[in-house]
MDTraj code that builds the backbone (N, CA, C; nanometers):
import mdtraj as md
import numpy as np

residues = "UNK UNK UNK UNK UNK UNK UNK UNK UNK UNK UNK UNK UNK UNK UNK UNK UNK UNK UNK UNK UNK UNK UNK UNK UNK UNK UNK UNK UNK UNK UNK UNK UNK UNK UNK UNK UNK UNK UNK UNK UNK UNK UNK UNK UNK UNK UNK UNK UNK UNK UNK UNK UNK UNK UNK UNK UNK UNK UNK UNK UNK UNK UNK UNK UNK UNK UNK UNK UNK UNK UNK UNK UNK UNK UNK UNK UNK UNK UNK UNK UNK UNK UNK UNK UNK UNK UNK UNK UNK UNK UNK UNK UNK UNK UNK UNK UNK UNK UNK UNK UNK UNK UNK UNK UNK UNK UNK UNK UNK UNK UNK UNK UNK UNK UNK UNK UNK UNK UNK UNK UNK UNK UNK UNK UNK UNK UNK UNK UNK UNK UNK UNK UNK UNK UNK UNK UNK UNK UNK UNK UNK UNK UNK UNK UNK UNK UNK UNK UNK UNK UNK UNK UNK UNK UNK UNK UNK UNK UNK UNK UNK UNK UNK UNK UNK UNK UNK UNK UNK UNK UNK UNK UNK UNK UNK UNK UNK UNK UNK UNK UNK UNK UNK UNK UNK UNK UNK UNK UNK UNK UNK UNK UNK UNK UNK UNK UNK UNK UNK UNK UNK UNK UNK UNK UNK UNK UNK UNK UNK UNK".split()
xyz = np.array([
    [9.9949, 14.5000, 14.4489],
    [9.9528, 14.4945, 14.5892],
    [9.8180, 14.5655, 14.6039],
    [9.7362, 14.5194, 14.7013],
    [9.6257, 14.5638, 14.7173],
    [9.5984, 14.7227, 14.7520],
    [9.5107, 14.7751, 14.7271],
    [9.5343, 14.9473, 14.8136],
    [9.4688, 14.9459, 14.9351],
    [9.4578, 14.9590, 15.0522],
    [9.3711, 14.9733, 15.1285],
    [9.3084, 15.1504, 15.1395],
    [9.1625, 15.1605, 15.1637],
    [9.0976, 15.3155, 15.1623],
    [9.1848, 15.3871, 15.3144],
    [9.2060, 15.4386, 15.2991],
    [9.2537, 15.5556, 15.4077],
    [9.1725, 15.4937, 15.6019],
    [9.2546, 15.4431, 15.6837],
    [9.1659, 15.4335, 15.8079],
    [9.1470, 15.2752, 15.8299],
    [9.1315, 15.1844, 15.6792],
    [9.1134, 15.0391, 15.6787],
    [9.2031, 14.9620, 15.7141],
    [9.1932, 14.8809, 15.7904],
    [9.2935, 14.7822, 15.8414],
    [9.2831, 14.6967, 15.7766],
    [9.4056, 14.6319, 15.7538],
    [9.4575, 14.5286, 15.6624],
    [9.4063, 14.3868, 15.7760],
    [9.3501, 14.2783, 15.6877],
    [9.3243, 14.1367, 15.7565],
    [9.4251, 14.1018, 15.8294],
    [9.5765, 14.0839, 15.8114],
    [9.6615, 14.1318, 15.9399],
    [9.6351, 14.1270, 16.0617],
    [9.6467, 14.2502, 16.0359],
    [9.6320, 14.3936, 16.1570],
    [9.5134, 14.3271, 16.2253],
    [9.4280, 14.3028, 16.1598],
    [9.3097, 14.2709, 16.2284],
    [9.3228, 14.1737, 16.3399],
    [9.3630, 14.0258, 16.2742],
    [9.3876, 13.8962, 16.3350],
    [9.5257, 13.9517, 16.4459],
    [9.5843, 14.0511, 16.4228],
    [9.6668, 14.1369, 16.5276],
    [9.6242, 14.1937, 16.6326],
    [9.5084, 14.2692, 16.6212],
    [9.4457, 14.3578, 16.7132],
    [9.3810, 14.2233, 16.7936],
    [9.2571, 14.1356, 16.7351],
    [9.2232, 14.0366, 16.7679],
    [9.2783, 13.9638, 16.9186],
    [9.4390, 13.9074, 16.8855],
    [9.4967, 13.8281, 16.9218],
    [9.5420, 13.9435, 17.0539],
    [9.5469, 14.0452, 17.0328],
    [9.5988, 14.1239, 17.1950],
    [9.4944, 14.1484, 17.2656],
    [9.4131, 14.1607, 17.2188],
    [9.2678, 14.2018, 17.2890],
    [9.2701, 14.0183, 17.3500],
    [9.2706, 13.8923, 17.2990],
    [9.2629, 13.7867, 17.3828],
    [9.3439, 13.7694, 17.4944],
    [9.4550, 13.8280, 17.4539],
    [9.5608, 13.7724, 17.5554],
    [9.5851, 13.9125, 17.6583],
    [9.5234, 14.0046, 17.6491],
    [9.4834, 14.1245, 17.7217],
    [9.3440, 14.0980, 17.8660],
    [9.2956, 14.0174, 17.7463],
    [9.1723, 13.9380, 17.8752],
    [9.2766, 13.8187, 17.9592],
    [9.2789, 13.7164, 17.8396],
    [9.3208, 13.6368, 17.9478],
    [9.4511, 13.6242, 18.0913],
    [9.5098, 13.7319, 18.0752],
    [9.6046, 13.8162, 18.1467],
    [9.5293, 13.8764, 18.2447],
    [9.4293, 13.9665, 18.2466],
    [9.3821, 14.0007, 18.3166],
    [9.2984, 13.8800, 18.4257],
    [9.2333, 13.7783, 18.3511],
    [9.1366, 13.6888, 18.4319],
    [9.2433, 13.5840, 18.5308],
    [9.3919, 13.6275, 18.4724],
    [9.4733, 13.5170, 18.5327],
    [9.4554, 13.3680, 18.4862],
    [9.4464, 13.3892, 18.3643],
    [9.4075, 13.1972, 18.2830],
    [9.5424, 13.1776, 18.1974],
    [9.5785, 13.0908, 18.1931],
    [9.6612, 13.0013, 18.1204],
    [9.6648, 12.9665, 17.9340],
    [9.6896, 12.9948, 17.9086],
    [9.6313, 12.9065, 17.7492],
    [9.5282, 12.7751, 17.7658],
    [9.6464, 12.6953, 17.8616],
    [9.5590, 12.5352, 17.8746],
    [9.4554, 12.5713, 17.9678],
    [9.4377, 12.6395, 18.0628],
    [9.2889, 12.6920, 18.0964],
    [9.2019, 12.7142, 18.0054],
    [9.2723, 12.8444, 17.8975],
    [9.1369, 12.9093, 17.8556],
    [9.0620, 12.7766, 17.7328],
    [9.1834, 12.6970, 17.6782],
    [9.1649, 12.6182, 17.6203],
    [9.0447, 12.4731, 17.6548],
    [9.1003, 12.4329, 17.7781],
    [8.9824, 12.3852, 17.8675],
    [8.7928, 12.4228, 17.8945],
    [8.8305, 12.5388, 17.9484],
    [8.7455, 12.6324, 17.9465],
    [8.6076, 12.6313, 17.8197],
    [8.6519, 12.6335, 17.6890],
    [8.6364, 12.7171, 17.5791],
    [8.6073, 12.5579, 17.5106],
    [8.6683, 12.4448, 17.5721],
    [8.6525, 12.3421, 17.4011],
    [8.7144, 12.3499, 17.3089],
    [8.8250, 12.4599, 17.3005],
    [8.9184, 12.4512, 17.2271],
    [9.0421, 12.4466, 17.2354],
    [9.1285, 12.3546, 17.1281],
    [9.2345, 12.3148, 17.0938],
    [9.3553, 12.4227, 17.1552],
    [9.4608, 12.3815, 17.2189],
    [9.5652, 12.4756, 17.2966],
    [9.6175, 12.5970, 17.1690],
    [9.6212, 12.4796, 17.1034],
    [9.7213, 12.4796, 16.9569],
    [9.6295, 12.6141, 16.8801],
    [9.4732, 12.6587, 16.8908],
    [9.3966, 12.6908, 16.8060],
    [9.4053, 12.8778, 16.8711],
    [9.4094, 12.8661, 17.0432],
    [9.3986, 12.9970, 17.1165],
    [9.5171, 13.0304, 17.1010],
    [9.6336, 12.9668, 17.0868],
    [9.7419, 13.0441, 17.0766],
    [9.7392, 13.0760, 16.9163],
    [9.7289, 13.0108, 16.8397],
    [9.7349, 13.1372, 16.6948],
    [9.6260, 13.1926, 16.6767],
    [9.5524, 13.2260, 16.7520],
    [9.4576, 13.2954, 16.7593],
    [9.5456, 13.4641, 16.8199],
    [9.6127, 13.3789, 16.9630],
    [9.6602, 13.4607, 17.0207],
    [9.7711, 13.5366, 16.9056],
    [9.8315, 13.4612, 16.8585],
    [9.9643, 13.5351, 16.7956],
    [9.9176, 13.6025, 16.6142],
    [9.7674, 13.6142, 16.6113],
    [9.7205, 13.6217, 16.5191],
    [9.7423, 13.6223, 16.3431],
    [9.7492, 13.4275, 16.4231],
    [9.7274, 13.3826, 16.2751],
    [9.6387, 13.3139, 16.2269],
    [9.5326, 13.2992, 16.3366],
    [9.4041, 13.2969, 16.2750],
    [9.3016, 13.3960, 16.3395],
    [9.2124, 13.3661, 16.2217],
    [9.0584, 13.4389, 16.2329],
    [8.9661, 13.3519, 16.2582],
    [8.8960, 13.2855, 16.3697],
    [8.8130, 13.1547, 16.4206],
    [8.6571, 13.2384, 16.3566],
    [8.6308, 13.1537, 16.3152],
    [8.4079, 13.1618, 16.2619],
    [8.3553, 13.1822, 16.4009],
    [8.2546, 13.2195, 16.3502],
    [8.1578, 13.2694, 16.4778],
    [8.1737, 13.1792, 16.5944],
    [8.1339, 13.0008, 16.5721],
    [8.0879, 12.9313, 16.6605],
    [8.2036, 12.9281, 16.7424],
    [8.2899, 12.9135, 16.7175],
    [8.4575, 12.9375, 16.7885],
    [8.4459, 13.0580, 16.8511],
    [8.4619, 13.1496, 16.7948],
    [8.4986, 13.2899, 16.8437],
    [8.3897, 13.2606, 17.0052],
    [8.2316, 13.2587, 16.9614],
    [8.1612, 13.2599, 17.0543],
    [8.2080, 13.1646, 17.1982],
    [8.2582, 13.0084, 17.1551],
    [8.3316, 12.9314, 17.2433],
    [8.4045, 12.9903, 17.3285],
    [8.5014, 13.1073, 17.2714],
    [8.6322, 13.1427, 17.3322],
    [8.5561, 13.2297, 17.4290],
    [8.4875, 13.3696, 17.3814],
    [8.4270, 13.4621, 17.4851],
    [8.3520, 13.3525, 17.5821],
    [8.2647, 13.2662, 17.5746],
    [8.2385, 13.1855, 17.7231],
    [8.3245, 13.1305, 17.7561],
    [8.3923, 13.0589, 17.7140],
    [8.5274, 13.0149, 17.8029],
    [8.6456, 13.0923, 17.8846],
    [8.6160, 13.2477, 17.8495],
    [8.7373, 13.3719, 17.8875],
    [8.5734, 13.4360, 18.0195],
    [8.4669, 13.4223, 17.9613],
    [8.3542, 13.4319, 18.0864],
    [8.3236, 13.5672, 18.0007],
    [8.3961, 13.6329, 17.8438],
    [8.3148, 13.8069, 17.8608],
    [8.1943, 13.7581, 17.7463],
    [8.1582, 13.8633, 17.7032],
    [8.0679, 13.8804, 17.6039],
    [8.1602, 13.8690, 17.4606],
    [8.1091, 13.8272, 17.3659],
    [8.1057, 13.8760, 17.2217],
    [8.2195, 13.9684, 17.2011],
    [8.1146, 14.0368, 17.2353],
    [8.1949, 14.1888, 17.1788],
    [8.2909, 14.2478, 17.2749],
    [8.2789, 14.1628, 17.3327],
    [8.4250, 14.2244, 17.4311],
    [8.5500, 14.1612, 17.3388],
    [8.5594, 14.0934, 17.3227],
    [8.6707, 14.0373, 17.1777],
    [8.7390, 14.1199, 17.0761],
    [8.6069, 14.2231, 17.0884],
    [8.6394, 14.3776, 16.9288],
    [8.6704, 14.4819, 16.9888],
    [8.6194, 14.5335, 17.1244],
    [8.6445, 14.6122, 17.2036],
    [8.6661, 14.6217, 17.3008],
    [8.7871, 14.6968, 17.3436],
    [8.8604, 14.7344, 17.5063],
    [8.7563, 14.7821, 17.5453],
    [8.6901, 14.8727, 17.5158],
    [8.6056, 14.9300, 17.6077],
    [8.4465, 14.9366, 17.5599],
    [8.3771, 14.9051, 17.6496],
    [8.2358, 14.8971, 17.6510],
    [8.1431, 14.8936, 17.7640],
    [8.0184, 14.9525, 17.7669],
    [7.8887, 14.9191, 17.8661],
    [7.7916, 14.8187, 17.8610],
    [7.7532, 14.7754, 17.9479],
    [7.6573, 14.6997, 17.9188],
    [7.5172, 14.7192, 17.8577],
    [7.4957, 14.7035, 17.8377],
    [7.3332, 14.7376, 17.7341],
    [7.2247, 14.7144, 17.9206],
    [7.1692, 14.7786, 17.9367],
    [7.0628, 14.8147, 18.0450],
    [6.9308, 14.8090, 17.9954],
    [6.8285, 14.7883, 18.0810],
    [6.7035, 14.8148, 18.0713],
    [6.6666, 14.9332, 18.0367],
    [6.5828, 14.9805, 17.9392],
    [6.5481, 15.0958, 17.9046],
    [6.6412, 15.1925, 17.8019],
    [6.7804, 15.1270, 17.7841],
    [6.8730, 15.2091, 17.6759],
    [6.7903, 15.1900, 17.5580],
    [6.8656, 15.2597, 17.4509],
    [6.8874, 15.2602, 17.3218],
    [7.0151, 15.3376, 17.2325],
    [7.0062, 15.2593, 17.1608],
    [7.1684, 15.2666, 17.0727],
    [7.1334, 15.2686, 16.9847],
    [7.2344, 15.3523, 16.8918],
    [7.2190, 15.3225, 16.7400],
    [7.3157, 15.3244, 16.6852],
    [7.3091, 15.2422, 16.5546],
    [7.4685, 15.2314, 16.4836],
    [7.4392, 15.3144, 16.3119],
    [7.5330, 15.3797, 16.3502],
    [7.5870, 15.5257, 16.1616],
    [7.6067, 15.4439, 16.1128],
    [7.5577, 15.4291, 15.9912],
    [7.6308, 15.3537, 15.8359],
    [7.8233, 15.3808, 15.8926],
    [7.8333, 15.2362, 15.8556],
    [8.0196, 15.2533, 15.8843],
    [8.0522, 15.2062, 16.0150],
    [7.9650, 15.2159, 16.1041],
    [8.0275, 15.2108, 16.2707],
    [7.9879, 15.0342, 16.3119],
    [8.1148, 14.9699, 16.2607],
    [8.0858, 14.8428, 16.2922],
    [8.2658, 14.8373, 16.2804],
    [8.2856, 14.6356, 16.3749],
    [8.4179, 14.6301, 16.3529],
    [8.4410, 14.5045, 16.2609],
    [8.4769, 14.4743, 16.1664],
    [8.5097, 14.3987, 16.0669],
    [8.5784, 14.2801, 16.1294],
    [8.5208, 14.1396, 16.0871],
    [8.5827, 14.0452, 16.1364],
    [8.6233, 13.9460, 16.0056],
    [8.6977, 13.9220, 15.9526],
    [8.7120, 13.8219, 15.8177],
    [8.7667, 13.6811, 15.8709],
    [8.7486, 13.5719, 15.8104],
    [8.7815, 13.4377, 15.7787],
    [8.7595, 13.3942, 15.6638],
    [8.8240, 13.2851, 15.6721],
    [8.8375, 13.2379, 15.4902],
    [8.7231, 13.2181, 15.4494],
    [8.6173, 13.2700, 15.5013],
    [8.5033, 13.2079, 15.4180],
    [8.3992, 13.3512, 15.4204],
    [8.3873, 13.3906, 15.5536],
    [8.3445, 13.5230, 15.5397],
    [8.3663, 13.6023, 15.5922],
    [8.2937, 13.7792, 15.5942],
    [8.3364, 13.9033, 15.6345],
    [8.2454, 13.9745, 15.7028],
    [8.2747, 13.9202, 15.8123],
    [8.1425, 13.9525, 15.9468],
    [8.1843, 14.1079, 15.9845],
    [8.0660, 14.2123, 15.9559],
    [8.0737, 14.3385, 15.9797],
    [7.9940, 14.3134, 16.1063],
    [8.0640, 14.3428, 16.2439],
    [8.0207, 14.3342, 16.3874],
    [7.9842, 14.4807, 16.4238],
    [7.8209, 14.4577, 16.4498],
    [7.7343, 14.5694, 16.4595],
    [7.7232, 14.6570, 16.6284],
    [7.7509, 14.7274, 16.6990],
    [7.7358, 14.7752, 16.8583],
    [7.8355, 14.6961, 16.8877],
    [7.9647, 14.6534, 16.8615],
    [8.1027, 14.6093, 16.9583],
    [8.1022, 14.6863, 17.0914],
    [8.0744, 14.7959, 17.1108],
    [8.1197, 14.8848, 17.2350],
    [8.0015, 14.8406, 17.3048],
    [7.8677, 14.8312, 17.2989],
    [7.7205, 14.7139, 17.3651],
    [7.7730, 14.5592, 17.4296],
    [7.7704, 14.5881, 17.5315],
    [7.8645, 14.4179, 17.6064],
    [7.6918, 14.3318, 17.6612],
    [7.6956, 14.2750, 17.6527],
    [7.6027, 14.1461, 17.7107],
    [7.4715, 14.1997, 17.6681],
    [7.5062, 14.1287, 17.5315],
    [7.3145, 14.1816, 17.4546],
    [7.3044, 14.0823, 17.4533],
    [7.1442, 14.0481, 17.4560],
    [7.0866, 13.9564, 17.3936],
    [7.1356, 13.8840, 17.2654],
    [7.1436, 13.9187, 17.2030],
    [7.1313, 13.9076, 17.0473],
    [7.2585, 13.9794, 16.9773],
    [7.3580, 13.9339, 16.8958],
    [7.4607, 13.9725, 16.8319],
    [7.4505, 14.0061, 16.6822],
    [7.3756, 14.1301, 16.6083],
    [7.4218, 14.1551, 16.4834],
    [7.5283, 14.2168, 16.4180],
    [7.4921, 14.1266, 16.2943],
    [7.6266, 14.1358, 16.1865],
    [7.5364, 14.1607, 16.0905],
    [7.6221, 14.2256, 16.0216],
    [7.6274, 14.2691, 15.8244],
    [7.7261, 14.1206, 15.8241],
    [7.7205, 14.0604, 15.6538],
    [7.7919, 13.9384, 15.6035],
    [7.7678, 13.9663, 15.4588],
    [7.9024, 13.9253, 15.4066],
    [7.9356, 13.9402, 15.2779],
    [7.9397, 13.7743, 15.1845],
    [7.9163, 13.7355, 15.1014],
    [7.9317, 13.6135, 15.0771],
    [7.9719, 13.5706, 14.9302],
    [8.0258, 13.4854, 14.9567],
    [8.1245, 13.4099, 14.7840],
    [7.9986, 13.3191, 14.7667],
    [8.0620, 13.3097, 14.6505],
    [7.9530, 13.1285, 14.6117],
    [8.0443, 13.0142, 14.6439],
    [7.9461, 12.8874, 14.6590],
    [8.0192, 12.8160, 14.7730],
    [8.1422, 12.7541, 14.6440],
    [8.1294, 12.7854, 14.5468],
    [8.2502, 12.7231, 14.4919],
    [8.3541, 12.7519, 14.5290],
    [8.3630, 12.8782, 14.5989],
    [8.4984, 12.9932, 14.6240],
    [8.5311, 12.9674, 14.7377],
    [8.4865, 12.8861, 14.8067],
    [8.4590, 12.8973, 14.9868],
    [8.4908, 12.7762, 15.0336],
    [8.5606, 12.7639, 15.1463],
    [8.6458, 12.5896, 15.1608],
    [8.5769, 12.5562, 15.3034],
    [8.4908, 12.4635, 15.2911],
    [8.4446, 12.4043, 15.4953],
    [8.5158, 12.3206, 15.4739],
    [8.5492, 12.2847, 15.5936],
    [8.5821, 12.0973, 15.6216],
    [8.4627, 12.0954, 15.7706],
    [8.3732, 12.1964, 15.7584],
    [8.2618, 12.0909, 15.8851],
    [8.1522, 12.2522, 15.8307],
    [8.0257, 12.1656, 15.9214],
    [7.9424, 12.2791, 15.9812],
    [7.9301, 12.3905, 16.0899],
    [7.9021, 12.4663, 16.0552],
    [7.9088, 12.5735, 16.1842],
    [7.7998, 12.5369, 16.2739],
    [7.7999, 12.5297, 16.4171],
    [7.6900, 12.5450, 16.5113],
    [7.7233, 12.5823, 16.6642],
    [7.6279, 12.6066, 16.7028],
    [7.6871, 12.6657, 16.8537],
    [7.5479, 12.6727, 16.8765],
    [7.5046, 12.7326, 17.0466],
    [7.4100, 12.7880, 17.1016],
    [7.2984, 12.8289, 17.0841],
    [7.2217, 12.8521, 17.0875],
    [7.1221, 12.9598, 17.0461],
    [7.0325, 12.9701, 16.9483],
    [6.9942, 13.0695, 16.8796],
    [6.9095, 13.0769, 16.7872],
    [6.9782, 13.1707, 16.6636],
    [6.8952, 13.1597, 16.5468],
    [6.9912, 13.2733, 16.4190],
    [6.8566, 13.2803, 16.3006],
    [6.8893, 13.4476, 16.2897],
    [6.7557, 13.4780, 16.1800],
    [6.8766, 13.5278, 16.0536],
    [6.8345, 13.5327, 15.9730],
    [6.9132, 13.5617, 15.8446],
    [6.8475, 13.6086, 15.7532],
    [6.8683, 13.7509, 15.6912],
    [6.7865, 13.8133, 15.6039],
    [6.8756, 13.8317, 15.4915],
    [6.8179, 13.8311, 15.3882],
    [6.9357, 13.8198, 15.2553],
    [6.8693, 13.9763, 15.1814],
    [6.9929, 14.0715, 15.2218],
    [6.9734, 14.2413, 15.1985],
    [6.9962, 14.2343, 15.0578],
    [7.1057, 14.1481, 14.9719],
    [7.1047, 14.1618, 14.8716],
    [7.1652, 14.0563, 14.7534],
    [7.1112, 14.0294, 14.6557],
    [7.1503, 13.9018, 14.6123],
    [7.0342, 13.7645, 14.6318],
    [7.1531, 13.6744, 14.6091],
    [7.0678, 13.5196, 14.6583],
    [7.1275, 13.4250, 14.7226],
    [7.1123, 13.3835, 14.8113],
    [7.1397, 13.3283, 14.8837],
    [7.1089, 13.1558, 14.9753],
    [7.1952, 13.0781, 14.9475],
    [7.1725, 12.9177, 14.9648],
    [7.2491, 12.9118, 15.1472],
    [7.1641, 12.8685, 15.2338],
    [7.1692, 12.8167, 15.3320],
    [7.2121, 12.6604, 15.3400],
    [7.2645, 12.6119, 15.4055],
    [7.2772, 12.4664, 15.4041],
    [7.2901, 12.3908, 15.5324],
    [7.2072, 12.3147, 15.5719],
    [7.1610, 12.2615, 15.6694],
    [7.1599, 12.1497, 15.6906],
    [7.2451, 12.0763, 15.8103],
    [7.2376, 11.9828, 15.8678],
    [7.1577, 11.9145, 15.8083],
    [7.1517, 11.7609, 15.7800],
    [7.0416, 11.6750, 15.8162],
    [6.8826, 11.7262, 15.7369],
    [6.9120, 11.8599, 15.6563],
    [6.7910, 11.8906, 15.5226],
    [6.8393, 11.9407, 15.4092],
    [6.7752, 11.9450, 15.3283],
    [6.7693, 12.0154, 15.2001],
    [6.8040, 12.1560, 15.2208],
    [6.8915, 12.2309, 15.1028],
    [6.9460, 12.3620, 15.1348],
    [6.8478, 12.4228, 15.1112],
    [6.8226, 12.5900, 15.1407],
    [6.7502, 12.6616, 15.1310],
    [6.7788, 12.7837, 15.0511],
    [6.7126, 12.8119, 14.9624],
    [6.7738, 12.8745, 14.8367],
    [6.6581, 13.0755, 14.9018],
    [6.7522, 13.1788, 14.9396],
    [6.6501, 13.2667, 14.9573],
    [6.6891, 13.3715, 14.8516],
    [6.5789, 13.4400, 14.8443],
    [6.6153, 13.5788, 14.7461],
    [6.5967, 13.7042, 14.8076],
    [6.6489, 13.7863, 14.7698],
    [6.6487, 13.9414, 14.8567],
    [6.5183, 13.9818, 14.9053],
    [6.5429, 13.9583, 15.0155],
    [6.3959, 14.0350, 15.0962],
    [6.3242, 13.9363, 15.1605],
    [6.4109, 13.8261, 15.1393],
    [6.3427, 13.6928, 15.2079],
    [6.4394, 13.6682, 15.3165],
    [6.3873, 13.5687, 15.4355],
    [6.4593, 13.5434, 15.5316],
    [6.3798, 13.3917, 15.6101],
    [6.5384, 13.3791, 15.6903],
    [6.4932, 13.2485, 15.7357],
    [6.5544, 13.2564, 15.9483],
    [6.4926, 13.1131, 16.0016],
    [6.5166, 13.1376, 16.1557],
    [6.5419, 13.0097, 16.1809],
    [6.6159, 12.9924, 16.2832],
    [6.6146, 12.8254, 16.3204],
    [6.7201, 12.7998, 16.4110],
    [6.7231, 12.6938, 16.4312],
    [6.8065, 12.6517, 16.5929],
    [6.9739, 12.6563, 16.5091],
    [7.0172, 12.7347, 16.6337],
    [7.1859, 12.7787, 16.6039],
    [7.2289, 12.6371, 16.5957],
    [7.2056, 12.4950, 16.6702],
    [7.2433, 12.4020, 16.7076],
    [7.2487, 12.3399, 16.6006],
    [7.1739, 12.3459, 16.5040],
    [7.1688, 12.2725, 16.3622],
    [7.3109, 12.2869, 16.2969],
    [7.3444, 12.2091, 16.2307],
    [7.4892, 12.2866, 16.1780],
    [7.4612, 12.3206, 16.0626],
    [7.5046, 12.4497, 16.0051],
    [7.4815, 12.5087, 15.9121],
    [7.5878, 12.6033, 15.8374],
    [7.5698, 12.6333, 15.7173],
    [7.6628, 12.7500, 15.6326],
    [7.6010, 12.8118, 15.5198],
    [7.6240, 12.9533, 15.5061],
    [7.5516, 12.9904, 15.4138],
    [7.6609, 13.0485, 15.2872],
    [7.6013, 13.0539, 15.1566],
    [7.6942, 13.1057, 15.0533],
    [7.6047, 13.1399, 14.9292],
    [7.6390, 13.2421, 14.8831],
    [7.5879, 13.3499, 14.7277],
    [7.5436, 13.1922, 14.6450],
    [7.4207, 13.2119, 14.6250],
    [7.3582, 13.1493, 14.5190],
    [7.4460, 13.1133, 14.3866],
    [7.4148, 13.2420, 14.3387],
    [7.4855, 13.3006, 14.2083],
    [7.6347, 13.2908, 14.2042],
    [7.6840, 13.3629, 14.0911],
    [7.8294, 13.3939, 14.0760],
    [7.8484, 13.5404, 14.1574],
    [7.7388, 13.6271, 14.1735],
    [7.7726, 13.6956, 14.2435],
    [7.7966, 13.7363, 14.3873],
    [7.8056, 13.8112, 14.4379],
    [7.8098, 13.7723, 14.5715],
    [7.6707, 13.8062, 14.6467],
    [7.6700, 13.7850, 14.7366],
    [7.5353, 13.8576, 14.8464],
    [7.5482, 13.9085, 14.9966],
    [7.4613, 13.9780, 15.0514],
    [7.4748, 14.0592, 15.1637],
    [7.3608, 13.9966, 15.2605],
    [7.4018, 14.0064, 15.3608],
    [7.3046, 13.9427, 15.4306],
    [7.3096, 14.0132, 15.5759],
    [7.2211, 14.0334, 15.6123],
    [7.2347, 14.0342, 15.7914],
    [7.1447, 13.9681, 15.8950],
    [7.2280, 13.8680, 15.9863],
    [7.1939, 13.7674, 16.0433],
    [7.2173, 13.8081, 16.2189],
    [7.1219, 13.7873, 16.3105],
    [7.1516, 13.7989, 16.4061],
    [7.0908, 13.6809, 16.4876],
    [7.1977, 13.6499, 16.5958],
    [7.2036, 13.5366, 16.6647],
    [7.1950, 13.5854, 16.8131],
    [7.1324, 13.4672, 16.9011],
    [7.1101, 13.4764, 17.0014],
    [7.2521, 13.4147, 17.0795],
    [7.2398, 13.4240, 17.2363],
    [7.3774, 13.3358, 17.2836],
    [7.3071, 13.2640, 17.3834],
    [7.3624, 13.1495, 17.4072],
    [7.3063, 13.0374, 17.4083],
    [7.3499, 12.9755, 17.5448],
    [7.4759, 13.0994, 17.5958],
    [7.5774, 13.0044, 17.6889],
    [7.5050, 13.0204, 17.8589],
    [7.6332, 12.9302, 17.9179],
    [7.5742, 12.8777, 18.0606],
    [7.5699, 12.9992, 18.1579],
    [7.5136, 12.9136, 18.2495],
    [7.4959, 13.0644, 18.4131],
    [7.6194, 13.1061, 18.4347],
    [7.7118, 13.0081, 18.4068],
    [7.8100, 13.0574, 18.4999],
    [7.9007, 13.1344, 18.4107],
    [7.9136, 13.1356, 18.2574],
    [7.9384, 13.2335, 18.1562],
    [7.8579, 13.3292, 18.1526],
    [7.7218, 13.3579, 18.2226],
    [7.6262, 13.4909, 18.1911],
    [7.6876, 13.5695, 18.3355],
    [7.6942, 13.4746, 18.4335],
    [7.7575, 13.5511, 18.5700],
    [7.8638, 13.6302, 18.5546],
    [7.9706, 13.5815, 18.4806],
    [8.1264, 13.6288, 18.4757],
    [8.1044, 13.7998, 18.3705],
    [7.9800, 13.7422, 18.2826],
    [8.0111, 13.8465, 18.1771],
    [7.9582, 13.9281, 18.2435],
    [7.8762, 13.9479, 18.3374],
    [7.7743, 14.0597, 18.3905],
    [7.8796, 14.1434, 18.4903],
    [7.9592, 14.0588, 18.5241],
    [8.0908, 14.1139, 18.6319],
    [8.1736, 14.2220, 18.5593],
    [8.1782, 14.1729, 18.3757],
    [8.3324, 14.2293, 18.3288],
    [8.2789, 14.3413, 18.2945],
])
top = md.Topology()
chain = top.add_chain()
for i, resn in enumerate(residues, 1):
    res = top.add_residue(resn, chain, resSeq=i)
    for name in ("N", "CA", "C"):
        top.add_atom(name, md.element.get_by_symbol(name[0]), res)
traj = md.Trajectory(xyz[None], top)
């Protein structure tokens, strides 16, 4: 059996914590499953094991669900948070992020307790795509820069040729493209990518409320 370090939550636990924190919102907003499902573009079938956490949804999902529930991002990782204001500044300690995994990757979520930023960074860990199972492309909203901290790293893009980067190199481009990225090599790579959000007035209204 695996060991976990002292404090680490097991992938579980996680897709556990996850799934109460959804159904903690959607309780509160007074929504339905088949609401939030409506809402969101997604499958009834997909928010409830989400809810009962047995899954871990990829970014473009996850992001779906927070506009369709009306919060931010990071309201998803954390009960409690402020909004990011004019004139703040924040900073994040080596370590102070909340870990998000799916079968493909291990999104270290950077300022969770920061509600309605601009811009959402992550730390990302990555397999080579041999190790790694899509059945589609990722896309959603917005915009996404991607810097490859360590390793090498193959982008793959909609409708072009993949993009092969090496540490210290980086790339930008429309979130809308569908895309996935995975370790060049046999080894793995690190990357940190931050994305813009992309969603409607009436999802920027609700989140500015929560």
């Amino acid at each position: 059996m695996d060991q976990l370090a002292p404090g680490v939550m097991a992938p579980a636990d996680r897709r556990a914590r996850m799934g109460e924190r959804l159904r903690q919102i959607r309780h509160e907003r007074g929504l339905t499953l088949a609401e939030v499902a409506q809402r969101s573009g997604l499958a009834v079938s997909t928010v409830s094991k989400v809810e009962r956490g047995l899954m871990a949804l990829t970014y473009d999902r996850f992001s779906q669900l927070a506009d369709g529930l009306g919060v931010d991002v990071a309201a998803l990782f954390s009960e409690h948070g402020e909004r990011f204001r004019p004139g703040e500044v924040a900073v994040a300690r080596l370590g102070e992020f909340r870990l998000h995994e799916t079968d493909n990757y291990a999104y270290e979520m950077l300022f969770p307790d920061l509600w309605s930023k601009a811009m959402t960074p992550m730390l990302g860990t990555l397999r080579p795509l041999e190790t790694m199972r899509f059945d589609r492309f990722v896309k959603h909203a917005g915009e996404e820069f991607l810097f490859v901290v360590d390793g090498r790293v193959t982008v793959h893009l909609e409708d072009k040729s993949p993009v092969v980067l090496d540490r210290g190199e980086s790339i930008y481009f429309d979130s809308g493209r569908g895309h996935l990225y995975a370790a060049a090599g046999t080894d793995g790579a690190r990357i940190l990518v931050v994305c813009t959000r992309g969603f409607g007035d009436a999802a920027k209204e609700e989140a500015a409320r929560y």
